[in-house]
Every structure is written in structure tokens, then in C-alpha cells.
C-alpha positions as CSV (number, residue, x, y, z in Angstrom):
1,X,91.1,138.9,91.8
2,X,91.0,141.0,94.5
3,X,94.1,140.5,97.5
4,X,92.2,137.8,99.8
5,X,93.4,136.6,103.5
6,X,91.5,133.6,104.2
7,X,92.4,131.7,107.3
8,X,92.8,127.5,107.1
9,X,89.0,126.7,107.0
10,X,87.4,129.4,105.1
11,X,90.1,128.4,102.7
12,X,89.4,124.5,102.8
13,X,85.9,125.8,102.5
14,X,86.4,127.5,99.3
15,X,89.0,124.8,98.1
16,X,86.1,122.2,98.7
17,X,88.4,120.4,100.9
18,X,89.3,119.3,104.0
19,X,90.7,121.2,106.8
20,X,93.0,118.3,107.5
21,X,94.2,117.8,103.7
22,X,94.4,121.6,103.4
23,X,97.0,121.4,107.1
24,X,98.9,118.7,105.4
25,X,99.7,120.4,102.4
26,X,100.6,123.3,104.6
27,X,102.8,120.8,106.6
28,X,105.0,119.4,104.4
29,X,105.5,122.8,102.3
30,X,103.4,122.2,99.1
31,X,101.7,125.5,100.2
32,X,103.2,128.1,101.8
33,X,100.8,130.6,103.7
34,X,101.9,133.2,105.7
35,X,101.6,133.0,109.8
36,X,100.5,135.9,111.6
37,X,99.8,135.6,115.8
38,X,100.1,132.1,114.8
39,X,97.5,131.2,112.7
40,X,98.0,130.5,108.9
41,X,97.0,133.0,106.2
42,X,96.1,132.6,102.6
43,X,96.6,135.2,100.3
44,X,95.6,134.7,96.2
45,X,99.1,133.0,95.6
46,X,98.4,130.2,98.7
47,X,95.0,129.8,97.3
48,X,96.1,129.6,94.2
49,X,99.2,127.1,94.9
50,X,96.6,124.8,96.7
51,X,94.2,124.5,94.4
52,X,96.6,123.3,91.9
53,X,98.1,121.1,94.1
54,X,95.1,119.4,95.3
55,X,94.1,119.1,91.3
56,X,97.3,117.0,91.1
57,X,96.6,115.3,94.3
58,X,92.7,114.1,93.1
59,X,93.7,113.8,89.3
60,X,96.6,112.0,89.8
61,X,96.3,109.8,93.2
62,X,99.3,111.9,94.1
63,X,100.2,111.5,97.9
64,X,101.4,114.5,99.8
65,X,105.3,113.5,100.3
66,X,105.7,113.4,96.3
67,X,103.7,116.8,95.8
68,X,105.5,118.4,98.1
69,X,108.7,118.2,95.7
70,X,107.0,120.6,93.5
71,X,106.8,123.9,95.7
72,X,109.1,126.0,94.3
73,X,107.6,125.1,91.1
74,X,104.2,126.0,91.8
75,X,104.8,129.1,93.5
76,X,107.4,130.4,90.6
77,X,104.3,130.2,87.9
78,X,102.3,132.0,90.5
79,X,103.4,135.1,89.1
80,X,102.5,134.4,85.9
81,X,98.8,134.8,87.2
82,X,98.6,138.6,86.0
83,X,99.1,136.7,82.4
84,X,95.5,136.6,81.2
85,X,96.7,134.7,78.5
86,X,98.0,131.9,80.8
87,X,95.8,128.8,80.6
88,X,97.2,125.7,81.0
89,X,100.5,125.1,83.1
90,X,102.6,122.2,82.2
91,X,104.8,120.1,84.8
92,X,107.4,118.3,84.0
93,X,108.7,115.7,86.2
94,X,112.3,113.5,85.7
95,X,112.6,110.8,87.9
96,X,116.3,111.3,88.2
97,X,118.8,113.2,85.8
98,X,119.1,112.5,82.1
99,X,116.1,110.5,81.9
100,X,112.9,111.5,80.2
101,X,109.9,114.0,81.7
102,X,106.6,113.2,82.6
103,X,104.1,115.7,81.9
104,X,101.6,116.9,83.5
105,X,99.1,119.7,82.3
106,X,97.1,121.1,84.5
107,X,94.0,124.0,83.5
108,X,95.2,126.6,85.3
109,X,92.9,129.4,84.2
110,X,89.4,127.2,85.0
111,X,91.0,126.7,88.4
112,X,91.8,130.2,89.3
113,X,88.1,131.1,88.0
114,X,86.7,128.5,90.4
115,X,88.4,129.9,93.1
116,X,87.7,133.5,92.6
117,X,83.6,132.2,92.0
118,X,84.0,130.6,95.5
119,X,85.6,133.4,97.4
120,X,82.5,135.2,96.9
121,X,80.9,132.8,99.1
122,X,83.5,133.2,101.7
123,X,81.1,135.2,104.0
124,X,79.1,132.4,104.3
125,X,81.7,130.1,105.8
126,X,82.2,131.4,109.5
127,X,85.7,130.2,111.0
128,X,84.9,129.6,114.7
129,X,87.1,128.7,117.1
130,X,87.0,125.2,118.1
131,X,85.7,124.1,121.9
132,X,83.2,125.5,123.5
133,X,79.8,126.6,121.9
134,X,79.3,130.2,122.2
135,X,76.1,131.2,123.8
136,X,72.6,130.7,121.8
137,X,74.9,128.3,119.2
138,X,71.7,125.8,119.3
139,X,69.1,128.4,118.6
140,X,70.9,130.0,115.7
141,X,71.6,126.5,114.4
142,X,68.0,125.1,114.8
143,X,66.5,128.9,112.9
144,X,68.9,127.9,110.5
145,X,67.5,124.6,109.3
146,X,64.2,125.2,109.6
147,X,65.2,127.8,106.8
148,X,66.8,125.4,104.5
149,X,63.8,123.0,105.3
150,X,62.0,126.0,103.8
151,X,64.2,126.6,100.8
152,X,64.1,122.6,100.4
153,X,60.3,122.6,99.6
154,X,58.4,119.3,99.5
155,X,61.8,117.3,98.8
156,X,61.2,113.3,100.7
157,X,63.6,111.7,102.5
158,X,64.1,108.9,99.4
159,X,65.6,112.2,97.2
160,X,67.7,113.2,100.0
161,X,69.1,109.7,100.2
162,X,69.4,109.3,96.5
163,X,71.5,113.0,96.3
164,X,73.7,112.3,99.3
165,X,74.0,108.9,97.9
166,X,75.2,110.3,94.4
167,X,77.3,112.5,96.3
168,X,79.6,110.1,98.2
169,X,79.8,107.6,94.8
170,X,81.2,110.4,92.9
171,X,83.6,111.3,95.9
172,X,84.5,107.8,95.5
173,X,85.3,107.8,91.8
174,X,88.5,107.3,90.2
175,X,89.9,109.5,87.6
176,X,89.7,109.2,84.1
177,X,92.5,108.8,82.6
178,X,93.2,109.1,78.6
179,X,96.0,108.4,76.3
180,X,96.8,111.0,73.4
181,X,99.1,110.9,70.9
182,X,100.7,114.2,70.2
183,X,103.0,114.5,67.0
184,X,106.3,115.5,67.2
185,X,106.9,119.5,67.2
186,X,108.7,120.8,64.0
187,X,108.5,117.4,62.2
């Protein structure tokens, strides 16, 4: 992938995320953009770092305080993302000394490609400032969905209901979670 710097909402736009989950990862150091004149930048490596963090976060019901524990961790595989052979990164987490790991595997390599499909798209997410509209906003926004309206065709307001309906149940879905049995390595 090509070097990227995304500010905070184009990146929450191609993370498929909020801005406000995307700051909070930011603030409590599971990500770790660079700040230039005071606004955050992402390069691949942030992008990269929260994407797999906010895989934990939705896979796992992980809150914020406990991912941000794994920083370092996340950003020393980072590296590894020249590794074209690299496609699943396993966590391992030990409540306290001496006491048995948790694992967690995660699919790195699907992740990265997602990202890299939705930069593409990242001309189509504009990062305006926040405040006052700039001149001719409601125009441009107006042209705008009478083009969609267009694209839509002869779609009724029942389908519409029924997508954004589907939509918000599978936002609302838990994850699955499965139990595998694994045998023991070398035995």
C-alpha cells in the first residue's frame, strides 16, 4: 500500500467507524497517529493499528481501557506488514504472571486488504471543518441527492425502510463466538 496521511474523519470514514470511537482509541494510546499543527495524522501503520484494534473491540466486546494495554504490541507486528506471508496475528493475553494466555487470533491480511480497498474511496470522504457552512453548502448538498435519487431508480420508501432497518439490526448483532479444539503441538 501506498504511504497514506489521512486525517481523523477520512480515517473513521474508511475504518467504517466513528469519529468519536476513532478519538478514543487515539486518547487513551491504542493508536498512535502523528500530530502535525495540531491535528492528528494517520499513516498505513495508524490505519493499520486501528483497524485491528477496533476488530478486537467489535469481536470481542473489548472496552477501550483494556485495549489500550496492547499498544506496544500492535504497533511491534506493524512492521511485519511488508511480510506478504503474514496472515493471521496471534495475541496472547496473561492476566497476571505465571498464569496461562488467552489467545486471540485475529486475520490480519483480510483487514489490511479492506483497508487498502477503502482508501481508494478516500476522495469521496471530504474532511470539513466543523461550524459554519461554507457558502452554497445547501445547493451542492440538494444537486447531490437528487443524483443519488437518480442512481436509486424506482426504489419505494418500504425498501428503503427494510435496508436501513437490516442495517441497524446487524449493527446491533452480537458476535459469534465458537469453541475449537486444537490438538496439542508435537504430541
Amino acid at each position: 500500500m501506498k504511504q497514506t496521511s489521512l486525517k481523523l474523519k477520512q480515517t473513521s470514514a474508511v475504518l467504517e467507524t466513528m469519529p468519536k470511537e476513532l478519538q478514543n482509541l487515539v486518547q487513551f494510546g491504542v493508536v498512535k497517529p502523528t500530530r502535525r499543527a495540531g491535528l492528528y495524522v494517520f499513516d498505513s501503520n495508524a490505519l493499520y493499528a486501528a483497524k485491528v484494534a477496533l476488530f478486537m473491540k467489535k469481536a470481542l466486546g473489548t472496552n477501550t481501557e483494556r485495549l489500550s494495554e496492547f499498544p506496544e504490541t500492535l504497533t511491534d507486528c506493524l512492521p511485519l506488514v511488508s511480510d506478504e506471508t503474514l496472515d493471521v496475528i496471534v495475541f496472547r493475553s496473561r492476566p497476571s504472571p505465571g498464569t496461562i494466555a488467552a489467545e486471540v487470533k485475529v486475520p490480519f491480511r483480510a483487514l489490511v486488504h479492506q483497508v487498502e480497498e477503502r482508501v481508494k474511496l478516500v476522495g469521496l470522504f471530504k474532511d470539513l471543518p466543523r461550524g459554519r457552512k461554507r457558502r452554497g453548502w445547501k445547493s451542492e448538498f440538494l444537486a447531490t441527492l437528487k443524483e443519488a435519487a437518480q442512481d436509486m431508480g424506482g426504489v419505494s420508501r418500504e425498501e428503503i425502510r427494510k435496508a436501513i432497518r437490516a442495517h441497524r439490526n446487524q449493527k446491533k448483532r452480537r458476535p459469534e463466538v465458537t469453541v475449537e479444539a486444537e490438538p496439542q503441538a508435537g504430541g
